[in-house]
C-alpha positions in Angstrom: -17.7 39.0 46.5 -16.4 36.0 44.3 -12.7 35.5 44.1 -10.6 36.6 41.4 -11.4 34.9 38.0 -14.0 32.8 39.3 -14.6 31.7 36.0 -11.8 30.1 35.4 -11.5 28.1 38.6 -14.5 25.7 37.5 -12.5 23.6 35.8 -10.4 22.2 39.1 -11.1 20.3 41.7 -12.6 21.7 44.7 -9.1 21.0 47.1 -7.1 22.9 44.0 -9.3 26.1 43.9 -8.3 27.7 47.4 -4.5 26.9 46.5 -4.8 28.8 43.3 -6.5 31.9 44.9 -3.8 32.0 47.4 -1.5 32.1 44.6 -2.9 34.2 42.8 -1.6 37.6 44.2 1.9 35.9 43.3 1.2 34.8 39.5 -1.1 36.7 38.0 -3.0 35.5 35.2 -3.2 38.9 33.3 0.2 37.8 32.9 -0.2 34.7 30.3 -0.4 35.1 26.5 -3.6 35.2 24.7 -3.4 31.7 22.9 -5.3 32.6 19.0 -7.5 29.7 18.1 -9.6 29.2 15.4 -11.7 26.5 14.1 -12.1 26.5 10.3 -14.5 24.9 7.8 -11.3 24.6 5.0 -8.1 25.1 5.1 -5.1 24.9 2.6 -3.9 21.6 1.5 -0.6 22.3 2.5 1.7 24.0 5.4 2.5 27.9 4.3 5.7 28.1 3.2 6.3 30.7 4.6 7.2 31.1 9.1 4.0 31.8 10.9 4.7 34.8 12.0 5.2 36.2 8.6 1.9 37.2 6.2 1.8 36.1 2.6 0.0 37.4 -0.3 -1.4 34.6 -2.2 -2.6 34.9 -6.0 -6.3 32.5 -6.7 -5.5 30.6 -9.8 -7.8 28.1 -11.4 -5.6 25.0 -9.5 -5.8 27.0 -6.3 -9.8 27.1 -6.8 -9.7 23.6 -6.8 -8.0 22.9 -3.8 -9.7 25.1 -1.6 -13.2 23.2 -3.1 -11.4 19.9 -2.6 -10.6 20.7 1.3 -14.4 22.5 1.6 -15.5 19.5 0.5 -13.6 17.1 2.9 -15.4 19.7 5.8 -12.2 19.5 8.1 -12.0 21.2 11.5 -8.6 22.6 12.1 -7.5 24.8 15.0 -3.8 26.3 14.6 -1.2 25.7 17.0 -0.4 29.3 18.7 1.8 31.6 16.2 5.8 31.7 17.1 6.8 34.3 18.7 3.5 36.4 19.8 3.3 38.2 22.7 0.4 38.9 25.3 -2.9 40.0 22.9 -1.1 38.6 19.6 -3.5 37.7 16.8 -1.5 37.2 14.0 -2.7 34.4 11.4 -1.2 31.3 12.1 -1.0 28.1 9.3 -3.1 25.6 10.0 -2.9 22.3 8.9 -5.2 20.1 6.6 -6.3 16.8 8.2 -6.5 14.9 5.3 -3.7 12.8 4.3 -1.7 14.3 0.9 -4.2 13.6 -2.6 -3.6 10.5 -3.6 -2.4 8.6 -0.4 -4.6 7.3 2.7 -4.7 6.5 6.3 -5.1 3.4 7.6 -7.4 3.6 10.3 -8.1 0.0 12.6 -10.8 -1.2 9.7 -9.1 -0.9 7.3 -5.7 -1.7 8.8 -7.3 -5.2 9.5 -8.2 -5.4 5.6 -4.4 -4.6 4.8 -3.4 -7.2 7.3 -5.9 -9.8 5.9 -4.9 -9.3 2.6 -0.3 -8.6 2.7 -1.2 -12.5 5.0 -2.7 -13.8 1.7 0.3 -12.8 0.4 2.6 -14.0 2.9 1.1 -17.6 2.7 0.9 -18.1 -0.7 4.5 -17.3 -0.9 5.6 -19.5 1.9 3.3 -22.2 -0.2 6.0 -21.7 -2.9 8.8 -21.6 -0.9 9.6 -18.0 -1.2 12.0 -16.3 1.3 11.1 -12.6 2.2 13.1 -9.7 1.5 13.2 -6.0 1.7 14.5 -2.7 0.9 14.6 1.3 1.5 11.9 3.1 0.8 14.4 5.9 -0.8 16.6 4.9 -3.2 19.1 6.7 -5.3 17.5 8.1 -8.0 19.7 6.7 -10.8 18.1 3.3 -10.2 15.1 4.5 -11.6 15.7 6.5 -14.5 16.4 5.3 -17.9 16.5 6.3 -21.2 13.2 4.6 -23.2 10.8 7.1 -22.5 9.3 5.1 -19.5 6.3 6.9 -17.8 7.7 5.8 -14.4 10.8 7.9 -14.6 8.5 10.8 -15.1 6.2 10.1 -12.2 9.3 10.1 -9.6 9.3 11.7 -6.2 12.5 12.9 -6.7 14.8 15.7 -5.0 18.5 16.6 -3.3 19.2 15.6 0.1 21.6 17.1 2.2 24.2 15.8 1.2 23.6 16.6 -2.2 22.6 13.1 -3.3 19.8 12.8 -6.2 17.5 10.3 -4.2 14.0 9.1 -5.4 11.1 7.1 -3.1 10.8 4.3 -4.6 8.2 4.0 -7.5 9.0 -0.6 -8.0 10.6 -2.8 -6.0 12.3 -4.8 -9.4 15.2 -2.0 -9.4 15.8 -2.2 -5.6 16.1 -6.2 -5.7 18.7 -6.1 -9.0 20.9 -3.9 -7.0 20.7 -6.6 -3.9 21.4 -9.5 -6.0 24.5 -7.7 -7.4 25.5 -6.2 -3.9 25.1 -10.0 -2.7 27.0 -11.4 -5.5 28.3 -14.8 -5.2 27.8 -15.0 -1.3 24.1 -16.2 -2.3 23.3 -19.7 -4.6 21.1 -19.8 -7.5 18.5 -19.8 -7.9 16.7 -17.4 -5.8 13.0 -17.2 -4.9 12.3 -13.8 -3.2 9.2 -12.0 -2.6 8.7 -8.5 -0.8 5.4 -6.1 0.6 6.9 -2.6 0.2 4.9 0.8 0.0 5.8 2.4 -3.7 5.3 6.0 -5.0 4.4 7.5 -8.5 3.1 11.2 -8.8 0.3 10.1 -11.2 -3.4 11.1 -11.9 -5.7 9.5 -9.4 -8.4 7.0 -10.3 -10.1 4.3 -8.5 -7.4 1.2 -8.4 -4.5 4.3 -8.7 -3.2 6.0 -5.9 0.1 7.6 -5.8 1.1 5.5 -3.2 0.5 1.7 -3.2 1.9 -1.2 -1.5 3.1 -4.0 -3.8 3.9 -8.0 -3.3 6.5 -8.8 -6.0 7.5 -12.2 -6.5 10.8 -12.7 -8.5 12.5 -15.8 -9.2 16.5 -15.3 -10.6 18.7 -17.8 -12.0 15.9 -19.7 -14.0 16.5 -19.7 -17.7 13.6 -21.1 -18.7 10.0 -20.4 -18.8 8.6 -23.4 -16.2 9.5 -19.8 -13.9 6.9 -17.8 -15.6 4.8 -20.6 -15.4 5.3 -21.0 -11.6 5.0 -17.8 -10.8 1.9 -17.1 -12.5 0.5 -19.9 -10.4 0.9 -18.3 -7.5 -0.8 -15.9 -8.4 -3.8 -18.1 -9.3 -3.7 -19.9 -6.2 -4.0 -16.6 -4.0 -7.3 -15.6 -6.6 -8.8 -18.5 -5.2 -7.8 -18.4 -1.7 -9.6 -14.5 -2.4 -12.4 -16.3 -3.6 -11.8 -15.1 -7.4 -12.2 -17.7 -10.4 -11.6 -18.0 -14.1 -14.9 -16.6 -15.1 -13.6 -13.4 -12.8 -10.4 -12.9 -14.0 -7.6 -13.5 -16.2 -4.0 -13.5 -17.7 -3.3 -11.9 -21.1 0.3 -13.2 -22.0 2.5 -12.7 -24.9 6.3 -12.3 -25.4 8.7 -9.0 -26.3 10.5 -11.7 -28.6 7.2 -11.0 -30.7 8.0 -7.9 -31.2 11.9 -8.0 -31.7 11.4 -10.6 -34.4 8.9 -7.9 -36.1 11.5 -4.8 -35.4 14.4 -7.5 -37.3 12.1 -7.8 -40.2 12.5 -4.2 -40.6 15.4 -3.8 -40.1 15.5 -1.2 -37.2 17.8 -0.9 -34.7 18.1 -2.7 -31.2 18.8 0.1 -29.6 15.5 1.7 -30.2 13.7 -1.8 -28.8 13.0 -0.6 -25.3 11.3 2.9 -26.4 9.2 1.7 -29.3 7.9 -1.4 -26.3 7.1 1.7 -23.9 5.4 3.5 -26.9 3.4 0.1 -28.1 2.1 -0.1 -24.1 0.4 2.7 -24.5 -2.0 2.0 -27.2 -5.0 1.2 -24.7 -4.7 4.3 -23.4 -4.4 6.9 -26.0 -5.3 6.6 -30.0 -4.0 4.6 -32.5 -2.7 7.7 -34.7 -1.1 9.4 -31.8 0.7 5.9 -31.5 2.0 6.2 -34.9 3.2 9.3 -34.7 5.2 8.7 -31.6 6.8 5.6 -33.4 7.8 7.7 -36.7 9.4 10.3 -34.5 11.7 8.3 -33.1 12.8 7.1 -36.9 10.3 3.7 -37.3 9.3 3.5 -41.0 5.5 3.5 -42.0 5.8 0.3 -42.9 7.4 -0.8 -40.0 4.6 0.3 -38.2 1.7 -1.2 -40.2 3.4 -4.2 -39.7 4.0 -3.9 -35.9 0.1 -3.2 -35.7 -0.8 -6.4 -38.2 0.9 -8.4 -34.8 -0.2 -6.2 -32.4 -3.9 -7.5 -33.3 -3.2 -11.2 -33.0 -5.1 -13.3 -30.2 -4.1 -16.9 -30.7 -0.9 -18.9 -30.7 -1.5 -20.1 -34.5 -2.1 -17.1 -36.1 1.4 -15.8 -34.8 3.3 -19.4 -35.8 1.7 -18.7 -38.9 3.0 -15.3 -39.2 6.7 -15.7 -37.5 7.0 -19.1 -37.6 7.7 -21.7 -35.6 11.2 -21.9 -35.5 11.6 -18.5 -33.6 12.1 -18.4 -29.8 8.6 -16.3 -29.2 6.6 -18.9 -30.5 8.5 -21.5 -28.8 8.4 -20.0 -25.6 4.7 -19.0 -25.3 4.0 -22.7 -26.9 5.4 -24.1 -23.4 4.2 -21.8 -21.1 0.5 -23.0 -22.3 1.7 -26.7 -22.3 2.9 -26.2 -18.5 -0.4 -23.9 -17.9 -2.3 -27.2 -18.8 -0.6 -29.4 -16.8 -0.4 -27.2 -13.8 -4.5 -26.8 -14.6 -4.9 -23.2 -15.0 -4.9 -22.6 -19.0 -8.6 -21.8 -18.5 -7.2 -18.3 -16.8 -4.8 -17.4 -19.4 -4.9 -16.9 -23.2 -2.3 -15.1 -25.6 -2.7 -11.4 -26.7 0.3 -9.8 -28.5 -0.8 -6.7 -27.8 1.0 -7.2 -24.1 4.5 -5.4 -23.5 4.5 -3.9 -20.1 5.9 -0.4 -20.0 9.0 -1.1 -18.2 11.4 -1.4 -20.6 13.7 -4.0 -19.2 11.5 -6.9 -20.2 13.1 -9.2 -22.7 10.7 -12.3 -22.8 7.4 -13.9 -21.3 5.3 -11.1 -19.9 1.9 -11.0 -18.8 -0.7 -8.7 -16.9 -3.3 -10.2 -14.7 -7.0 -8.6 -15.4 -11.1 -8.6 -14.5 -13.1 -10.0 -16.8 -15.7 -7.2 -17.2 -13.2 -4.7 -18.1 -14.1 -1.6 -15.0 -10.7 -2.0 -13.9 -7.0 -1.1 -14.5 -4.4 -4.2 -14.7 -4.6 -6.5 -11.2 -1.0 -7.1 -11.8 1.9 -7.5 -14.3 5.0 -9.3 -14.7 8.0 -10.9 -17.0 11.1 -12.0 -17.6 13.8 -9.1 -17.4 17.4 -11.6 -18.0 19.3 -8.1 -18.9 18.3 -5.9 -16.2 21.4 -6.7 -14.1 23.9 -5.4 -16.8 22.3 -2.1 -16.5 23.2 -1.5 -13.4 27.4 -3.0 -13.8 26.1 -6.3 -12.7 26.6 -9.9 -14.6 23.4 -10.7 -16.3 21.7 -13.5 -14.2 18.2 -14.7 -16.1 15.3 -13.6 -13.8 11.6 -13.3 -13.8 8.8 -11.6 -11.5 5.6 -10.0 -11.1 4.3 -6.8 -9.5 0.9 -7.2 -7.7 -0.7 -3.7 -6.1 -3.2 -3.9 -2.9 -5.2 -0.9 -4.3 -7.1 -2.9 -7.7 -7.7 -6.1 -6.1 -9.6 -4.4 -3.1 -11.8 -2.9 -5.8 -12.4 -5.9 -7.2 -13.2 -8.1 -4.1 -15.3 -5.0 -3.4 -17.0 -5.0 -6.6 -17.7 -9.0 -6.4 -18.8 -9.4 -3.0 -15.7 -10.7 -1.6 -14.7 -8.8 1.5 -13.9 -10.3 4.4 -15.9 -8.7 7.8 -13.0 -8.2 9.8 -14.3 -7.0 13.4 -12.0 -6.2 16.4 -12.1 -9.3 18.5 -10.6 -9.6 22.1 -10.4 -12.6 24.7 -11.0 -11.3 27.3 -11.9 -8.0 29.8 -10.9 -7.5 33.3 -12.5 -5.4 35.2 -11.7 -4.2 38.0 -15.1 -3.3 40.9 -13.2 -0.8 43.0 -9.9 1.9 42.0 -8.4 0.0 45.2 -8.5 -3.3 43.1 -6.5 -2.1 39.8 -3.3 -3.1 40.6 -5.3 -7.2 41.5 -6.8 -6.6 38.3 -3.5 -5.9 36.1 -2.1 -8.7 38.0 -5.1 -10.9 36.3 -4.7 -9.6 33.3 -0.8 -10.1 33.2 -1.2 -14.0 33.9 -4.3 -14.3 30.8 -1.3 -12.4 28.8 0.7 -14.8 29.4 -1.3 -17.6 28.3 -1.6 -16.2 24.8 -5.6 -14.3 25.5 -5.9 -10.7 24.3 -7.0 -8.6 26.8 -8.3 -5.7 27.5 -7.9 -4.2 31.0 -10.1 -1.3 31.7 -7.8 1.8 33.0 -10.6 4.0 34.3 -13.6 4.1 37.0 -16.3 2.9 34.9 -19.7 1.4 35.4 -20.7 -1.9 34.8 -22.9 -1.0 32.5 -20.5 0.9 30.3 -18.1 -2.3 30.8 -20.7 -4.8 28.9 -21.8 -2.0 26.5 -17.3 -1.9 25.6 -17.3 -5.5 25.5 -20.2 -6.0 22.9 -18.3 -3.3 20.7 -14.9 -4.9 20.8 -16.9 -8.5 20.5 -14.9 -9.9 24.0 -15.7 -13.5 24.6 -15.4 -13.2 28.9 -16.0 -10.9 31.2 -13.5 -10.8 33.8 -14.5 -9.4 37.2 -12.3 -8.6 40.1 -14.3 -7.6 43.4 -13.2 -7.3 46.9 -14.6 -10.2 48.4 -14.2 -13.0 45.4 -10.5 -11.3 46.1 -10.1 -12.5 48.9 -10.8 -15.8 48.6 -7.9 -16.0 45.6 -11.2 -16.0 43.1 -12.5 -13.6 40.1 -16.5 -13.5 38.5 -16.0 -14.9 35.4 -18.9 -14.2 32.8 -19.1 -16.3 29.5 -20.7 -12.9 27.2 -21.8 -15.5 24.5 -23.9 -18.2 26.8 -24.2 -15.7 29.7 -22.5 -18.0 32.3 -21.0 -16.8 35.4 -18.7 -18.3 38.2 -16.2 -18.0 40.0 -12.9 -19.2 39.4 -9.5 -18.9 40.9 -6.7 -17.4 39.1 -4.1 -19.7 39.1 -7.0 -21.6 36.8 -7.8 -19.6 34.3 -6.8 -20.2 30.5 
């Protein structure tokens, strides 16, 4: 007669099972819970609100269609953890989780964590070329940092709510904002000028598109305390110099650069008030994206004449530097300005990569001069990056105004774009060395090997587990080792280990205390 719940005793050891069927008359299994699982082909996008060991009724709507197609499509498998609370034979629905990461965001899984690696030490270096000291800040910021009155699209794309404490905080959706309050918080304990540059993950609830994510990380490079446009022109270097560390040329892509001064010198012919600068910039960035007549009417509703905005469009249109002297001027600071910035562009050597477009604003209102947005030649993507001076920004926030300038660069375009060219770096997992170990009895020499090559500076990767040889060179090929380490009983004894060259396939053996 077979014991008591054979079935369930095939998964021990042999020494365990007569230990659990003496115990058996002591703990009886008809005694533990019924654990519910279930494995699913879609599940919701998000945990229920509501405890799991309530029910819900749930009404299908058009948006809640489209999830459930999204996560059918992703073909997930989810079991749910056991529901709270149930008792022995419980079967109550429990909420099971999506495995996706939230739309719009993304995992970074070891290839394509190397890639992020790769690219934020592009970054790194070309800022240490240009002497730049690295900063950062919170993720989650107070909320009044971000929000201002122009009619900014960013301030309506916040992740915003109430803490605990009753504090209106936001994740961050730039990093400019965050580095204004730092420079006031640091006041006149730090010397001008300042060249900073930060990597920091940034959020904006925004429609999804390829090169737009709601979360991205940024490199911003910001220079404060520079008056004058040689900081534009330095900064927009840098971001030449990592193009061509990326392999990217002037034929690839480009820098469309103009000034707001064009457009406040437009608004004073008119007459209209400063005040209303900042929303009719945000408004004028926008005229890529929707049509020219919906432009116009935003304008006039905010109290700009038609004639204002004829003429706003006349300089909106212009592409070269002597069609807008011959418009403004060339006493006016705009034309002035720009006219340096391609002087120093030539004799830096990159005024092949730039050329003026007045129809560049940026849509953060707290630009006041220079600005400029980096972009691919054949037009498939969004702006690579974008950038300009902001001298007032400080004030906003009850600081001094300090002149500054600085750019915004996102990780999520310029993959595209090295994607789309060619220009991808294979990035394989690469280790020094593995130590294996020939017998369980030899783990502890073998961590002991592995601890010295450590120390020397090797990678290595120390195999835990009874394997076979041939599963150890089949793991080395995959992780691309360069040696094979072996540790055996007899090579152990004499103060030895095999060593195997996996490129050449060399062998000998060498003592410890020699190997590098």
């Amino acid at each position: 007669m077979p014991p008591p719940n054979a079935s369930l005793l095939q998964v021990f050891p042999p020494r365990l099972n007569l230990l659990i069927i003496r115990s058996l008359p002591i703990f009886s299994l008809a005694r533990v819970p019924k654990i519910p699982f279930r494995c699913c082909s879609s599940s919701s996008s998000s945990i229920s609100p509501n405890p799991p060991h309530q029910s819900s009724t749930s009404t299908s709507t058009p948006a809640t269609q489209d999830k459930k197609k999204e996560v059918e499509r992703s073909g997930a498998l989810s079991a749910s953890p056991p529901a709270a609370g149930a008792g022995p034979g419980g079967n109550q629905t429990t909420a099971i989780i999506d495995v996706n990461p939230p739309r719009g965001t993304r995992d970074f899984p070891p290839d394509d964590m190397r890639l992020r690696t790769w690219l934020f030490h592009n970054f790194r270096e070309v800022a240490r070329l240009f002497a730049f000291e690295e900063v950062d800040f919170p993720v989650l910021e107070s909320e009044a940092l971000f929000i201002r009155k122009a009619g900014e699209e960013i301030t309506e794309q916040l992740y915003s709510f109430e803490d605990k404490g009753g504090r209106r905080v936001a994740l961050r959706p730039e990093l400019t904002p965050s580095l204004a309050r730092l420079v006031i918080q640091k006041g006149k304990s730090v010397s001008l000028p300042l060249k900073w540059f930060a990597i920091g993950q940034c959020w904006r609830y925004e429609r999804t598109t390829r090169g737009r994510r709601r979360e991205h990380y940024q490199w911003n490079m910001d220079i404060i305390g520079v008056p004058g446009v040689a900081a534009e022109a330095e900064l927009i270097f840098s971001i030449v110099t990592l193009f061509k560390r990326l392999g990217l040329t002037a034929s690839d892509v480009g820098f469309k650069v103009s000034s707001r001064k064009v457009l406040q010198a437009v608004l004073q012919c008119y007459s209209i008030p400063e005040n209303l600068f900042g929303e009719v910039c945000v408004i004028i960035d926008k005229m890529e994206k929707i049509p020219l007549s919906e432009i116009e009417e935003k304008l006039t509703s905010i109290g700009i004449s038609l004639e204002a905005i004829k003429g706003l469009v006349q300089v909106l249109s212009l592409k070269s530097l002597p069609q807008l002297e011959e418009l403004l001027g060339a006493a006016g600071d705009a034309v002035a300005d720009l006219k340096q910035l391609f002087i120093l562009a030539e004799q830096y050597g990159y005024s092949q990569w730039i050329h003026f477009d007045a129809s560049v604003v940026r849509g953060l209102a707290y630009y006041t001069g220079i600005v400029f947005e980096g972009f691919d030649r054949q037009g498939n993507l969004r702006a690579i990056c974008g950038g300009g001076r902001y001298d007032k920004l400080l004030s906003t926030f009850g600081g001094d105004d300090i002149p500054a300038c600085g750019f915004g660069f996102g990780d999520a375009v310029i993959i595209e774009l090295l994607k789309d060219k060619g220009l991808l770096p294979m990035l394989t997992h690469m280790v020094d060395d593995i130590v294996f170990p020939l017998d369980l009895e030899l783990q502890g020499p073998a961590a002991m090997v592995a601890s010295t090559l450590r120390q020397k500076g090797r990678s290595v990767d120390l195999v835990l587990e009874n394997k076979r040889l041939k599963w150890v060179f089949k793991h080395a090929e995959r992780i691309n080792a360069s040696r094979l380490i072996l540790v055996g009983d007899s090579e152990w004894q004499r103060g030895m280990v095999r060593v195997k060259n996996l490129s050449t396939r060399e062998e000998h053996d060498l003592k410890v205390d020699e190997l590098e």
